[in-house]
LOLODREN-684298 format. One record per residue (C-alpha): chain; residue in three letters; x, y, z; residue number from 1. Coordinates in steps of 0.25 Angstrom, whole numbers, plus 5000, padded with zeros to 4 digits. Layout:
<rs>
R  unit  code     x     y     z  pos
R     A   ALA     X     Y     Z  NUM
...
</rs>
This chain:
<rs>
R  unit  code     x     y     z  pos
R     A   UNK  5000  5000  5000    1
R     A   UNK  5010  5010  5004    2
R     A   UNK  5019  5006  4991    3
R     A   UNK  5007  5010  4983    4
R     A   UNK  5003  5021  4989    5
R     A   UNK  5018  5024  4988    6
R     A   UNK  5020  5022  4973    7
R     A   UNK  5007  5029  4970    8
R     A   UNK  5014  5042  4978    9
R     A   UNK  5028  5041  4971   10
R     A   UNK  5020  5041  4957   11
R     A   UNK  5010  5052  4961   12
R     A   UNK  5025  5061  4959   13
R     A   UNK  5027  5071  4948   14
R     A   UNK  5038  5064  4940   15
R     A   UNK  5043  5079  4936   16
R     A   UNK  5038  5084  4950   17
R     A   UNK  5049  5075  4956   18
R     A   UNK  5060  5078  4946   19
R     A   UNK  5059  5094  4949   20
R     A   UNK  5057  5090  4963   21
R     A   UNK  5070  5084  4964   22
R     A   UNK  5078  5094  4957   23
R     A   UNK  5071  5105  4968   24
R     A   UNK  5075  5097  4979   25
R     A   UNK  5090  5096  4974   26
R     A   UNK  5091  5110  4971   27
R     A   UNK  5086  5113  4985   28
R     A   UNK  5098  5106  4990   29
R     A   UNK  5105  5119  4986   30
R     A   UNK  5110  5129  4994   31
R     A   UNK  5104  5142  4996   32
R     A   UNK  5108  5152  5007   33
R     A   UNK  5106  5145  5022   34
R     A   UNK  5112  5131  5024   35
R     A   UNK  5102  5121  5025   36
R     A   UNK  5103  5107  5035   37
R     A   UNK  5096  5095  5031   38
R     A   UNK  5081  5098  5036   39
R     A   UNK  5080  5112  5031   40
R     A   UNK  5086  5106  5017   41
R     A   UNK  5076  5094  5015   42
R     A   UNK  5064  5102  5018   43
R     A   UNK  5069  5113  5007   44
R     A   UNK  5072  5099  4997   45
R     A   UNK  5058  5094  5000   46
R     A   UNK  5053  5106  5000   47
R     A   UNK  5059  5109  4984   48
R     A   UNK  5057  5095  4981   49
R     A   UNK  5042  5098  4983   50
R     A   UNK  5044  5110  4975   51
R     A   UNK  5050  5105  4963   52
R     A   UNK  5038  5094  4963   53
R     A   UNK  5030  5104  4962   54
R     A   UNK  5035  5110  4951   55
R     A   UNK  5037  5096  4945   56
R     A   UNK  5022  5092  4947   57
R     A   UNK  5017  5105  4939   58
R     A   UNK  5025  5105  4928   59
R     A   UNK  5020  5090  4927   60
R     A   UNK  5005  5097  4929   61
R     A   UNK  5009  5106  4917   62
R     A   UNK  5012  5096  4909   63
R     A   UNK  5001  5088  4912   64
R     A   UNK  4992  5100  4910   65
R     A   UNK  4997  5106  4896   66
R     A   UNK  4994  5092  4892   67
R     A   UNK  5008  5088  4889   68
R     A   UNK  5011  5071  4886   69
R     A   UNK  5012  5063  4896   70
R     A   UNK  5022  5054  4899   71
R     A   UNK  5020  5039  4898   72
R     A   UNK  5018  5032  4914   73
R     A   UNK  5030  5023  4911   74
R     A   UNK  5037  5034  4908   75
R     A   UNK  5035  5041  4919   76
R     A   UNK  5038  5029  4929   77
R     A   UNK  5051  5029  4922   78
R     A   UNK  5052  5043  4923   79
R     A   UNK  5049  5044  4938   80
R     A   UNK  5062  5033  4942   81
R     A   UNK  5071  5040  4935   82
R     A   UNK  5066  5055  4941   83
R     A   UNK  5067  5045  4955   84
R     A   UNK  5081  5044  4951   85
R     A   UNK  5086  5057  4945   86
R     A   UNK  5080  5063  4957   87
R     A   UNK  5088  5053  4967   88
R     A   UNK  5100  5057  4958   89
R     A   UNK  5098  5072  4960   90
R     A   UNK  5092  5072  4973   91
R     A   UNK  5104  5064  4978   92
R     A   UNK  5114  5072  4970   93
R     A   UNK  5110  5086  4977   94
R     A   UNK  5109  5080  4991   95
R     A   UNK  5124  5074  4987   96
R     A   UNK  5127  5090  4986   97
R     A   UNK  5118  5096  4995   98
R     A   UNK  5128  5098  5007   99
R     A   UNK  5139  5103  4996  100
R     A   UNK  5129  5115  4992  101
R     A   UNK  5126  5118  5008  102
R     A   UNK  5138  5118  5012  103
R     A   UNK  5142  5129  5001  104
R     A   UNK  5132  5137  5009  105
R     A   UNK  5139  5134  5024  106
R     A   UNK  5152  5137  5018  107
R     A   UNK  5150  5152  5014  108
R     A   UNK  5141  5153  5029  109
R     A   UNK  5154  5147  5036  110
R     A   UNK  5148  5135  5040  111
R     A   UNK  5153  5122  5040  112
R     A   UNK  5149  5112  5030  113
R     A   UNK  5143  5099  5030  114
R     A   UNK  5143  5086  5026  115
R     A   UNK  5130  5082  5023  116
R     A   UNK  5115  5089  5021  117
R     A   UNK  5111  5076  5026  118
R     A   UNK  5103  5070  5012  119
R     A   UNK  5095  5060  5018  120
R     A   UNK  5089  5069  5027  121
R     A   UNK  5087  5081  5017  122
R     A   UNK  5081  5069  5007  123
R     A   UNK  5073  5065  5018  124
R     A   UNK  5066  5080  5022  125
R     A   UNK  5064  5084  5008  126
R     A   UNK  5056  5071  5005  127
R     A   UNK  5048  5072  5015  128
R     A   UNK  5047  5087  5014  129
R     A   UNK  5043  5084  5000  130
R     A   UNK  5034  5074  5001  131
R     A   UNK  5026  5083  5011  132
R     A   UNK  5024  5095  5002  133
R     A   UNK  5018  5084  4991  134
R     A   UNK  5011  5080  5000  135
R     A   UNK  5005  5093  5001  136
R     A   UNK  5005  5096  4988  137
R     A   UNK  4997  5084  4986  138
R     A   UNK  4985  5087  4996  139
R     A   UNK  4985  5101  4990  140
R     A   UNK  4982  5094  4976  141
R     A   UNK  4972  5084  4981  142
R     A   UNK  4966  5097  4988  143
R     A   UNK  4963  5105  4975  144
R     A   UNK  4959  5092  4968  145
R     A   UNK  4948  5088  4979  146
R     A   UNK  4944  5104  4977  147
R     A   UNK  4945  5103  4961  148
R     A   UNK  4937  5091  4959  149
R     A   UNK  4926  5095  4968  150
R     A   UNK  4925  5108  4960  151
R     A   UNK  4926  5101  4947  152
R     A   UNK  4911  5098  4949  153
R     A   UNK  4909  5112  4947  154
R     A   UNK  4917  5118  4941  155
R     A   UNK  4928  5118  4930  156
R     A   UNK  4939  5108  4933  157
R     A   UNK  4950  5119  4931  158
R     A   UNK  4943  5129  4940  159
R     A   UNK  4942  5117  4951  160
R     A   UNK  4956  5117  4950  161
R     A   UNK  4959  5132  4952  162
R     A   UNK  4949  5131  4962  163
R     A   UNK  4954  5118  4971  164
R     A   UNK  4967  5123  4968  165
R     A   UNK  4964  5137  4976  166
R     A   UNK  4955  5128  4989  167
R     A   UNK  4966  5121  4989  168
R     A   UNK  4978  5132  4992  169
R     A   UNK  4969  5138  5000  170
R     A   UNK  4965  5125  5010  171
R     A   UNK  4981  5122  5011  172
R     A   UNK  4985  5135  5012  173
R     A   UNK  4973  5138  5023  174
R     A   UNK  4979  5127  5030  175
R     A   UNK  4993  5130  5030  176
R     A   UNK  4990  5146  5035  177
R     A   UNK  4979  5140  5044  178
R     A   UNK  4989  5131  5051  179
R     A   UNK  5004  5131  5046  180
R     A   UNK  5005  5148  5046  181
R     A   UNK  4995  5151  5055  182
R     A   UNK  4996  5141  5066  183
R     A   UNK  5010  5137  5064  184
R     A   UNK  5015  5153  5064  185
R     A   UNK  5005  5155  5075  186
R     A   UNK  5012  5144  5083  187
R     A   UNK  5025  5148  5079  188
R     A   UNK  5021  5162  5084  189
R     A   UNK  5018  5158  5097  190
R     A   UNK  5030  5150  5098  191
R     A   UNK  5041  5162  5095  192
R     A   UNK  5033  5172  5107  193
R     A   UNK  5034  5162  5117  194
R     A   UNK  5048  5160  5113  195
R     A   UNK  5050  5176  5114  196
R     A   UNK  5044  5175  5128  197
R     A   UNK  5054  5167  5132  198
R     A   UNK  5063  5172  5143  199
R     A   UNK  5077  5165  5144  200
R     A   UNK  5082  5162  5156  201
R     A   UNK  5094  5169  5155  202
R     A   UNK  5087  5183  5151  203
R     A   UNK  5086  5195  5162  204
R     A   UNK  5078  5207  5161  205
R     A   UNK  5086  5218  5160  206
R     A   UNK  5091  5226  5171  207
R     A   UNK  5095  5239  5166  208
R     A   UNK  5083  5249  5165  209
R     A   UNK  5090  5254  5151  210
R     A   UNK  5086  5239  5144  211
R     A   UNK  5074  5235  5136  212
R     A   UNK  5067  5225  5147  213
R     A   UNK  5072  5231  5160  214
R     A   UNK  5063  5233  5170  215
R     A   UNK  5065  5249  5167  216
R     A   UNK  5059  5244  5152  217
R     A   UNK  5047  5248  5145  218
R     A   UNK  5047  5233  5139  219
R     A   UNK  5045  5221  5148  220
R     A   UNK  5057  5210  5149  221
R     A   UNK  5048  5201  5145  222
R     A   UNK  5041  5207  5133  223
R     A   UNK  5053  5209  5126  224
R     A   UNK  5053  5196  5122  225
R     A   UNK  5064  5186  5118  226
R     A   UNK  5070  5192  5107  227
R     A   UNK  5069  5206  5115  228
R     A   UNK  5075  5203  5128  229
R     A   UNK  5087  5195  5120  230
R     A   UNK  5090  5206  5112  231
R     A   UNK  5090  5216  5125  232
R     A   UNK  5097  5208  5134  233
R     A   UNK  5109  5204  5125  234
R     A   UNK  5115  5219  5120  235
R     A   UNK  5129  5220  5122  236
R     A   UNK  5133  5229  5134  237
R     A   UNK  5141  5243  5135  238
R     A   UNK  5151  5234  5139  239
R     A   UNK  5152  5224  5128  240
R     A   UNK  5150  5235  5118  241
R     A   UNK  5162  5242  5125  242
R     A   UNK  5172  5230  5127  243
R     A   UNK  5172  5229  5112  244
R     A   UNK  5171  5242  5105  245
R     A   UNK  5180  5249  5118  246
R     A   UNK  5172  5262  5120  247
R     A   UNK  5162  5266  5131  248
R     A   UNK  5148  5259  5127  249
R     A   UNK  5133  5259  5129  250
R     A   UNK  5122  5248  5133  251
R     A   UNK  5113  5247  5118  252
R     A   UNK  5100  5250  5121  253
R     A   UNK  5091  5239  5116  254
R     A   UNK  5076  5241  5116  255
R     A   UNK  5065  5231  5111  256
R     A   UNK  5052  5228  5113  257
R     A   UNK  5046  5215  5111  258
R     A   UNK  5032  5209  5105  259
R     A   UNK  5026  5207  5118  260
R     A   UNK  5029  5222  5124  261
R     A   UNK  5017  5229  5116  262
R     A   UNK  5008  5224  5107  263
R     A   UNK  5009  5232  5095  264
R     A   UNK  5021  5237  5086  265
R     A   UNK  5018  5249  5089  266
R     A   UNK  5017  5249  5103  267
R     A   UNK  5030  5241  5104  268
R     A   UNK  5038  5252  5096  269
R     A   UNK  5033  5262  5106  270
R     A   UNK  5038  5255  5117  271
R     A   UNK  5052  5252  5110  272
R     A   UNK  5052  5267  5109  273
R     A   UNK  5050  5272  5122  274
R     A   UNK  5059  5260  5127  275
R     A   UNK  5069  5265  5118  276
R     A   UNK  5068  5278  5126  277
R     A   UNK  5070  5273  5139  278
R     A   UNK  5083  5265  5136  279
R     A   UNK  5088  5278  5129  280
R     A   UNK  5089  5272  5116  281
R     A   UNK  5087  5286  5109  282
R     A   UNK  5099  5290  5116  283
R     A   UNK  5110  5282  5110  284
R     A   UNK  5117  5285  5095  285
R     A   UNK  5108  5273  5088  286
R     A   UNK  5096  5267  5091  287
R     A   UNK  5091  5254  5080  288
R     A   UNK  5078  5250  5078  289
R     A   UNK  5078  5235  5077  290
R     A   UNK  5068  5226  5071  291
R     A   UNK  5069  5214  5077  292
R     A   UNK  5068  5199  5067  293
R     A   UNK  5053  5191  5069  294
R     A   UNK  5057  5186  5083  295
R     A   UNK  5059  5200  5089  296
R     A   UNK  5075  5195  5089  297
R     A   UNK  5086  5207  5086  298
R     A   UNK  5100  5202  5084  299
R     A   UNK  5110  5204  5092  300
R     A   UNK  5118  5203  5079  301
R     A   UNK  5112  5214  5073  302
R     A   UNK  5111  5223  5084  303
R     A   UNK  5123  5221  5092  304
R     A   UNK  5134  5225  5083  305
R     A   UNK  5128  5240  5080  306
R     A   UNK  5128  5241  5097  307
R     A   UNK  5143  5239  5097  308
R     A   UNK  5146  5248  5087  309
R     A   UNK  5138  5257  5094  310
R     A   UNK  5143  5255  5108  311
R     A   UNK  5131  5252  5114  312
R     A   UNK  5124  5268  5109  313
R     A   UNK  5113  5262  5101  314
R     A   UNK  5098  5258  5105  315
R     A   UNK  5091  5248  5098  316
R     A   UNK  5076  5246  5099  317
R     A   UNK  5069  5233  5094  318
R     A   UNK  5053  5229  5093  319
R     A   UNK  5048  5214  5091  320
R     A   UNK  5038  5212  5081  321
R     A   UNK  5035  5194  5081  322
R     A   UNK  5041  5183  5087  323
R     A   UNK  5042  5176  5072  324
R     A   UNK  5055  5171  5066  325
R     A   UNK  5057  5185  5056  326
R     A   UNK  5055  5174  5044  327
R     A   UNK  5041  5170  5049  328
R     A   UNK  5039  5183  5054  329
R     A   UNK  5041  5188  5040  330
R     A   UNK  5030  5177  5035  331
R     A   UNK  5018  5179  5043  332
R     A   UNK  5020  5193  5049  333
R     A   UNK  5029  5202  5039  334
R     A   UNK  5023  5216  5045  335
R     A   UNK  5025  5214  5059  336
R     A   UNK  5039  5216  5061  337
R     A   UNK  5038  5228  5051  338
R     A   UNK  5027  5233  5059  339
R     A   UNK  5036  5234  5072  340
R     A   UNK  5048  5240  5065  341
R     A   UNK  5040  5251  5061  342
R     A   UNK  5033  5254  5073  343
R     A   UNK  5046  5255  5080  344
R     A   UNK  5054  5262  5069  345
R     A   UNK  5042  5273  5070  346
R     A   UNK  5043  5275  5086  347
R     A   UNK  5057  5273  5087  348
R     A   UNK  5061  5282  5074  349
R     A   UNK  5049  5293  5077  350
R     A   UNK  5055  5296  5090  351
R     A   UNK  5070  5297  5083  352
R     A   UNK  5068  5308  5075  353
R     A   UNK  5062  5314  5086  354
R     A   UNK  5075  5316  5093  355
R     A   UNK  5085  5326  5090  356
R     A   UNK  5095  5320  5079  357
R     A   UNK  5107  5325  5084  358
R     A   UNK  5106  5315  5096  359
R     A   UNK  5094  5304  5093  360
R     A   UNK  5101  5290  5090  361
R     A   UNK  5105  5285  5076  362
R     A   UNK  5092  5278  5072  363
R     A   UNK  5096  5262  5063  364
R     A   UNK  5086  5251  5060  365
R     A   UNK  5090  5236  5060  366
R     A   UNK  5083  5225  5057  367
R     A   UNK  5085  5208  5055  368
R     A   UNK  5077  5200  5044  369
R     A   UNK  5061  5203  5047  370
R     A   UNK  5067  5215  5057  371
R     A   UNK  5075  5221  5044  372
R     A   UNK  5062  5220  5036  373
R     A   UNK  5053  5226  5047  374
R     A   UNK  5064  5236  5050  375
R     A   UNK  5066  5240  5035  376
R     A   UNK  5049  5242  5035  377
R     A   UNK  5049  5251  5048  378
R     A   UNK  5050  5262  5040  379
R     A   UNK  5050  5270  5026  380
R     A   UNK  5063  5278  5021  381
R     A   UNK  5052  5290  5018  382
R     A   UNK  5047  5290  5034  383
R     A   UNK  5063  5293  5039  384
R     A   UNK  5070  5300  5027  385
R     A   UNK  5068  5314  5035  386
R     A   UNK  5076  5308  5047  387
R     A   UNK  5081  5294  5044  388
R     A   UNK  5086  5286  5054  389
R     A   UNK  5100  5281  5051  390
R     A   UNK  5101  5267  5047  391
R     A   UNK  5098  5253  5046  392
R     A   UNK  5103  5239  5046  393
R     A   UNK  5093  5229  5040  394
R     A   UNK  5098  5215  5040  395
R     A   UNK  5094  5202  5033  396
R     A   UNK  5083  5209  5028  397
R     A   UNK  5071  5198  5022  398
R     A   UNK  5068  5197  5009  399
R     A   UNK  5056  5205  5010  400
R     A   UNK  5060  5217  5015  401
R     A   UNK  5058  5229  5006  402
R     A   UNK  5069  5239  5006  403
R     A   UNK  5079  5227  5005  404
R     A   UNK  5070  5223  4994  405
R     A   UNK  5071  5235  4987  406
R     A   UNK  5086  5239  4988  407
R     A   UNK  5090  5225  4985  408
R     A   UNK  5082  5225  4974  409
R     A   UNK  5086  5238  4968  410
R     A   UNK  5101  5237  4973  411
R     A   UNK  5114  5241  4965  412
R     A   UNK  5115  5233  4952  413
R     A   UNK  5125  5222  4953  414
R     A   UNK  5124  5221  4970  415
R     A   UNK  5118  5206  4974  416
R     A   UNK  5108  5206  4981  417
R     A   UNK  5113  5201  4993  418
R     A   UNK  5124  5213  4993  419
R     A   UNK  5117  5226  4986  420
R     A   UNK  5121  5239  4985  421
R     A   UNK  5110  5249  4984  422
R     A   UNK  5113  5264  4975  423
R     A   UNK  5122  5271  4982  424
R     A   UNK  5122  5265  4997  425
R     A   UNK  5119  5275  5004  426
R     A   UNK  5106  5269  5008  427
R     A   UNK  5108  5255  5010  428
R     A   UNK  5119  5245  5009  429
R     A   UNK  5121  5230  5011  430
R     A   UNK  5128  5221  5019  431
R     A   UNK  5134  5206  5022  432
R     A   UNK  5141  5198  5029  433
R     A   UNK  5154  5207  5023  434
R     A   UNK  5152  5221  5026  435
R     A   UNK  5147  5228  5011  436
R     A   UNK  5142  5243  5016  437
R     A   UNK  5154  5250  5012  438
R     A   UNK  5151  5255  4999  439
R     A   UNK  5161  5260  4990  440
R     A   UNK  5157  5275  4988  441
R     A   UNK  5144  5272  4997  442
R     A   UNK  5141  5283  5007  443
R     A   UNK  5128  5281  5017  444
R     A   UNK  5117  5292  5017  445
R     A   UNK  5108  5295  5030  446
R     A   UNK  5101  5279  5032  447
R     A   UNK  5110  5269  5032  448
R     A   UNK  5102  5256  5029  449
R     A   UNK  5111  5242  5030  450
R     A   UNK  5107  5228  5025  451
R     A   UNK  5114  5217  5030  452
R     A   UNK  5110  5204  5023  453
R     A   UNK  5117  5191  5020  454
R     A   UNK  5118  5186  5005  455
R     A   UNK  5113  5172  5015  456
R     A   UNK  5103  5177  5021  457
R     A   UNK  5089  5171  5015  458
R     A   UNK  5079  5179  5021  459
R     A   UNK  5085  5191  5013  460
R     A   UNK  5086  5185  5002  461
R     A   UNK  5074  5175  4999  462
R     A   UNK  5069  5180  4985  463
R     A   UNK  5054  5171  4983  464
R     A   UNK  5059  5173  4967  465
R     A   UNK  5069  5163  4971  466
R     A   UNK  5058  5153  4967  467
R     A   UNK  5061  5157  4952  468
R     A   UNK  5072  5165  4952  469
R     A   UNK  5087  5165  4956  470
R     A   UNK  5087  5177  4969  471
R     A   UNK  5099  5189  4965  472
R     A   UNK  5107  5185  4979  473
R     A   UNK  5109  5171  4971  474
R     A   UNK  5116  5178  4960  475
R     A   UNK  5131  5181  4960  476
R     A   UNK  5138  5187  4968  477
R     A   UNK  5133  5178  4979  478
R     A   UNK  5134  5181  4994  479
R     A   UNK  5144  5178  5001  480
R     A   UNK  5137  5169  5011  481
R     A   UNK  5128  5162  4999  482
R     A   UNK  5130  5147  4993  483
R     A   UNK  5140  5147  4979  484
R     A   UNK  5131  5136  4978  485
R     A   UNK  5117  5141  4978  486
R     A   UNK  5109  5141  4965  487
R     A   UNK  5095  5144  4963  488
R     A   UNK  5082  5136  4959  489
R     A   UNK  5071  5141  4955  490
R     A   UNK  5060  5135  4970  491
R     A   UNK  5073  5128  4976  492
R     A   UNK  5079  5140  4979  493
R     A   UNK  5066  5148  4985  494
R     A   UNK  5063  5134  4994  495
R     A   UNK  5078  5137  4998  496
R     A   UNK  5077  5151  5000  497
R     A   UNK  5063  5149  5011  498
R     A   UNK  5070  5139  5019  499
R     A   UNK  5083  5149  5019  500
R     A   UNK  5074  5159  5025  501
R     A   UNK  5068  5150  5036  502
R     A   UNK  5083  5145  5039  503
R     A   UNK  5090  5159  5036  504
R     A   UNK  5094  5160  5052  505
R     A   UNK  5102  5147  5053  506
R     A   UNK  5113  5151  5043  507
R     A   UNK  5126  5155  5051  508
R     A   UNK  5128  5169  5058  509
R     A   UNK  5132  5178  5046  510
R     A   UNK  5123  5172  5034  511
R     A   UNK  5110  5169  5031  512
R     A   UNK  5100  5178  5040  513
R     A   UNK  5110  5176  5053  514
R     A   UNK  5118  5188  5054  515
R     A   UNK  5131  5189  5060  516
R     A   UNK  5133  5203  5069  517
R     A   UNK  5147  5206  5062  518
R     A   UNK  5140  5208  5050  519
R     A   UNK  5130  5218  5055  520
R     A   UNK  5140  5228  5061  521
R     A   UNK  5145  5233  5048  522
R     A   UNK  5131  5236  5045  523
R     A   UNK  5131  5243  5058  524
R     A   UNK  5142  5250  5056  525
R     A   UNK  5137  5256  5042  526
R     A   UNK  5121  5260  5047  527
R     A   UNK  5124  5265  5061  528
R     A   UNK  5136  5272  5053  529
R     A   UNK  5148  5268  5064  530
R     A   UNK  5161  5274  5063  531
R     A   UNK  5169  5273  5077  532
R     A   UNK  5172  5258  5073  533
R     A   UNK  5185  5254  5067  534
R     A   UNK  5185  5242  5058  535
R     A   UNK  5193  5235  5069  536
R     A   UNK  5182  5236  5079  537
R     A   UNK  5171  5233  5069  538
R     A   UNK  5179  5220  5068  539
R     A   UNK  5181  5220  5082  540
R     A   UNK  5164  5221  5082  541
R     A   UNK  5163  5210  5072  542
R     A   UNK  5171  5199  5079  543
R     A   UNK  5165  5202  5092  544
R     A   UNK  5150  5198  5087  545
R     A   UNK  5158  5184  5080  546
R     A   UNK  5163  5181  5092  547
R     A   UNK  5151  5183  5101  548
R     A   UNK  5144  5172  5091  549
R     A   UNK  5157  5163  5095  550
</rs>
């Protein structure tokens, strides 16, 4: 019975189906931008397999359909073995090569290579991976044909098509928003706020009256959050900041306010502003505005390199916006973080300008993934050309963010994509992991605005066209972190591209969408426009921050 039902199942398959199928899931073998261990990578091939049969099954569809010949059924049991064994052949020639193409990724992040990407198991996953999303497909199509045939009684047999076809979108896709989006992110929700009410053991309410928390604060301890009370708790001290530069330093001021302190955006940028007060934040020589990723987290990557250069005179003020991961906070709720950014950009820059200029702070914005695009959208050039703040530093910007968009789009000719130059760089200039703002006759105007980006970093550079068309970061010159070995295909290389985005943070620190403090702090140094540091000490600077990753 079960041989039966097994050799019906193996000749219900789409000779051409299979033959596409198997070419998708060797060329998702290849290497894109993040490394890949054996799950991630027999999902992906299962997942391209499925893909490939798709394709496969239509083009047999449109044969079918234009009325072409068929071919003759011994043929095409003859036909199936030998697809059975070309596909082996190929299958088992790309696995055989699989960990030489990974391993050209891990050599230009520095990471060691290895031996094997484990075949058997990648086989394993994408077969099952494969088989589920047939599976799938199949119930979809005995869906529409239930519909259609029904219908057929009364209407047109095309029109029961079109129409089965539609009831059947919308039952499966009422289904998966009804319970894979809605319950599943509802759950995943509530999973990160209980996470960012928890309160480690090792973590102390501050005691200085001057800190975000204190008993002297306008916001509770334990309303900060986890990502708040981290990013309060661990700024470096006057004394740090002075062992290493050797002058006479100051306690950063560090204000944030977390989901829990208020319950709108605007309500918590009021309270970061009059927070910001208290602890003298408007008294220092540069105050940021941060916006925080998804998770509410600011990273001391980012921020602790401009304190240092600044000896400790700067303020930093923060807002939380979602407890979401930034890449499913940029699915399901796009507007909140841009929401928050602004509100706190209007009350933190509107009582600015109020001050008299000759001694109010040097105003900056800096942002991380979803933060750089909420902290690009928390205001319009327009709104501040009559008294522009100073500077920003946006980093790992995604995809869809629009200003990146448009310079990038519209940069210098013959600049890549991951590197451009725009016009004259007066406005805005890019940046790696090797320091690129110095301009050959380049000289900045009144706003300096900074990208730092990684030619590796996926969540830049997903392009949906990928599914057609070869993305501009492929093209030559390459980045510098970027597989030699990478090559495009037309639905591989988008498949490729979504997992990168959804594994971005586990490359090494310095590539991918993990990055390193030393790169950040000649980005500082050009936006908050530092010049008492020598280039010994700015090594100086850099080699501390690696060592303290040791």
């Amino acid at each position: 019975m079960l041989r039966n039902w097994i050799v019906r199942y193996w000749y219900s398959f789409s000779l051409t189906g299979l033959l596409i199928g198997t070419l998708f899931f060797a060329a998702s073998l290849t290497p894109t931008l993040i490394p890949r261990n054996y799950l991630t990578q027999g999902v992906l091939s299962g997942c391209s397999a499925a893909a490939g049969y798709g394709v496969g099954f239509f083009l047999r569809w449109l044969w079918h359909y234009l009325g072409l010949p068929e071919p003759k059924a011994r043929f095409l049991r003859i036909s199936k073995i030998v697809a059975v064994v070309a596909c082996a052949a190929i299958g088992l020639a790309f696995l055989w090569r699989a960990s030489e193409w990974q391993n050209s990724i891990r050599s230009v992040m520095g990471l060691e290579p290895v031996d094997s990407v484990h075949p058997l198991e990648v086989g394993a996953l994408a077969l099952v991976t494969f088989v589920i999303l047939i599976t799938l497909a199949r119930l979809f199509k005995i869906t529409l044909y239930f519909v259609s045939r029904h219908l057929n009684r009364f209407v047109p047999k095309r029109v029961s098509y079109v129409v089965g076809t539609t009831i059947a979108v919308i039952v499966f896709w009422s289904i998966a928003d009804g319970v894979v989006f809605r319950y599943g992110l509802r759950f995943t929700d509530s999973s990160f706020q209980r996470l960012d009410r928890l309160m480690p053991p090792d973590e102390r309410q501050p005691t200085d009256p001057a800190k975000t928390g204190s008993a002297a604060s306008l916001v509770r301890w334990q309303d900060l959050g986890r990502m708040g009370r981290s990013y309060v708790a661990t700024a470096p001290t006057a004394a740090q900041i002075g062992a290493l530069t050797g002058k006479p330093a100051k306690e950063p001021v560090r204000v944030y306010v977390g989901l829990q302190s208020a319950e709108k955006p605007q309500e918590r940028a009021r309270l970061a502003l009059e927070e910001l007060k208290r602890t003298g934040g408007f008294e220092r020589s540069a105050l940021v505005i941060i916006t925080p990723t998804g998770t509410g987290w600011v990273d001391e990557q980012g921020i602790d390199p401009v304190e240092f250069l600044h000896n400790g005179d700067i303020a930093s003020v923060a807002a939380q916006y979602s407890y979401l991961a930034s890449w499913l906070s940029l699915l399901v709720e796009p507007g909140y973080g841009a929401e928050q950014a602004r509100a706190l950009f209007t009350e933190v820059y509107g009582y600015w300008r109020t001050l008299p200029k000759e001694t109010r702070p040097k105003l900056y914005l800096y942002g991380l993934s979803l933060g750089a695009l909420s902290s690009e959208l928390s205001n319009e050039l327009f709104e501040v050309l009559g008294d522009p703040y100073q500077g920003a530093l946006w980093v790992g910007p995604p995809f869809p963010s629009r200003i990146w968009n448009a310079i990038t789009t519209d940069r210098n000719p013959g600049t890549p994509q991951w590197l451009p130059e725009f016009r004259d760089g007066s406005y805005v200039r890019f940046t790696a992991q090797k320091n690129a703002l110095a301009i050959p006759g380049a000289v900045w105007g009144p706003l300096r605005i900074v990208y730092l980006q990684y030619a590796s970093d996926p969540i830049t550079f997903f392009d949906a066209h990928a599914f057609y068309r070869e993305p501009d970061w492929m093209k030559t010159p390459r980045g510098p972190d970027v597989s030699p070995e990478l090559r495009w295909y037309p639905v591989v290389t988008f498949l490729q591209l979504v997992l990168d985005i959804a594994i971005g943070t586990t490359s090494p620190m310095g590539h991918g969408h993990v990055y390193a403090a030393e790169h950040y702090i000649d980005a500082w140094l050009e936006v908050t426009d530092v010049k008492d540091w020598s280039p010994e000490q700015v090594t100086r600077l850099k080699q501390h921050f690696i060592d303290a990753r040791k």
